[in-house]
C-alpha positions in Angstrom: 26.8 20.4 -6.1 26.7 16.8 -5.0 24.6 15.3 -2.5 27.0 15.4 0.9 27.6 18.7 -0.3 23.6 19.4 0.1 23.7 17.2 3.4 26.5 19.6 4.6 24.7 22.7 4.4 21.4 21.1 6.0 22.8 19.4 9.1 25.0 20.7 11.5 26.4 17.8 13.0 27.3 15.4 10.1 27.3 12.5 12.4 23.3 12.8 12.3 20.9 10.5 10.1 19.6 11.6 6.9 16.4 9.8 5.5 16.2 10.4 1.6 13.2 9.6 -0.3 13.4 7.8 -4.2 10.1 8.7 -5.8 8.8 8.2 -9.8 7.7 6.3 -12.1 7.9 2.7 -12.4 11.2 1.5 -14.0 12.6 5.3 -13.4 15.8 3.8 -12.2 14.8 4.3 -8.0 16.2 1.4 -7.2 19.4 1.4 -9.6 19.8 4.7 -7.6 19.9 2.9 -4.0 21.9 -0.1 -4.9 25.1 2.3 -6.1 24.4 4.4 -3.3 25.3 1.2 -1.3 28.2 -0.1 -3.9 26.0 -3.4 -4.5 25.8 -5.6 -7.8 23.1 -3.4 -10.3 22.9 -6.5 -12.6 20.0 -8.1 -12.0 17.4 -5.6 -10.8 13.6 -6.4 -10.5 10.5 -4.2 -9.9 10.3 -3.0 -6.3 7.0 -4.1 -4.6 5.9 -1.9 -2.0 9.7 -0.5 -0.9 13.1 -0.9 -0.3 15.0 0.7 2.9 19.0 0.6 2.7 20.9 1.9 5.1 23.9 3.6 3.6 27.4 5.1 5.8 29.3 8.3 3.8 31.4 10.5 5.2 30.0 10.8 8.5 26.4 10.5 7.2 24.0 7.4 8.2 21.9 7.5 5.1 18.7 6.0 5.2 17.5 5.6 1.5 13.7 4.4 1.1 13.4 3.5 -2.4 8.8 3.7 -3.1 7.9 1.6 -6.2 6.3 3.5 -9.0 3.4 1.5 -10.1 0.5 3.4 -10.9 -1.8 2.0 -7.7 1.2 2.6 -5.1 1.6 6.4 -6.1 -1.7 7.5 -4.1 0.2 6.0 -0.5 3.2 8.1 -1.2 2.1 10.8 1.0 2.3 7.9 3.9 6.5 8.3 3.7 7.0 12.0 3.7 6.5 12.8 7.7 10.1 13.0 8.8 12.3 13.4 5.1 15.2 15.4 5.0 15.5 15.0 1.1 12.9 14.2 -1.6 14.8 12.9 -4.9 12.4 12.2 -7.7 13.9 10.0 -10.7 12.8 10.5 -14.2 14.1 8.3 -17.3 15.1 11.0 -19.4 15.7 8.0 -22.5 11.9 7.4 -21.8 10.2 10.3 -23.5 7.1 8.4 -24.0 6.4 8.8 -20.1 7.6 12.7 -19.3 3.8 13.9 -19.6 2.7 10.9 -17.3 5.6 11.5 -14.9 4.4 15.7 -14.9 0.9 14.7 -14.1 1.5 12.1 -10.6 -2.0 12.9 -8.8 -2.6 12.6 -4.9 0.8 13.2 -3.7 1.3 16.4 -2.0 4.0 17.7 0.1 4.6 20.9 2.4 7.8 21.9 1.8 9.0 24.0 4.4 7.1 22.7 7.8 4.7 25.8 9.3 
């Protein structure tokens, strides 16, 4: 199931705004992510300080991509961009096998699911 699919199914007016979350690791591929979500050059890529926020049109969906880096001292201020997310994506380099345990064990980053 792709994502509009998923988008479909969770708004019922597709001409509403979405706001998607990248999380993981540093050098995960976050960033890769948002820039082909917005068909831009993937070239020349560098670490993300702090975040990036791209505003993306599909389908009849306004897409707004925030893209956290991954760095070690960032993850603790994750919690910070969860109020208000529709969709949490976490990226994991699955060629990077000496980082799964580290990627299993992010600390201090919460989330309620399903609101109270």
């Amino acid at each position: 199931m792709g994502l509009l699919s998923i988008l479909r199914k969770l708004k019922s007016a597709p001409d509403q705004e979405v706001r998607i979350l990248l999380l993981g690791l540093d050098n995960a591929g976050k960033t890769t992510l948002l820039k082909q979500l917005a068909s831009e050059d993937i070239s020349h890529i560098t670490p993300t300080q702090g975040f990036n926020i791209k505003s993306v049109q599909s389908q009849g969906f306004k897409l707004n991509v925030w893209d956290i880096g991954g760095q070690r001292k960032i993850r603790p201020y994750w919690r910070n961009y969860f109020e208000n997310t529709d969709i949490l994506i976490y990226v994991i380099d699955s060629a990077d096998r000496k980082r799964f345990e580290e990627t299993g064990q992010v600390k201090n980053c919460s989330v309620e699911i399903f609101p109270k």
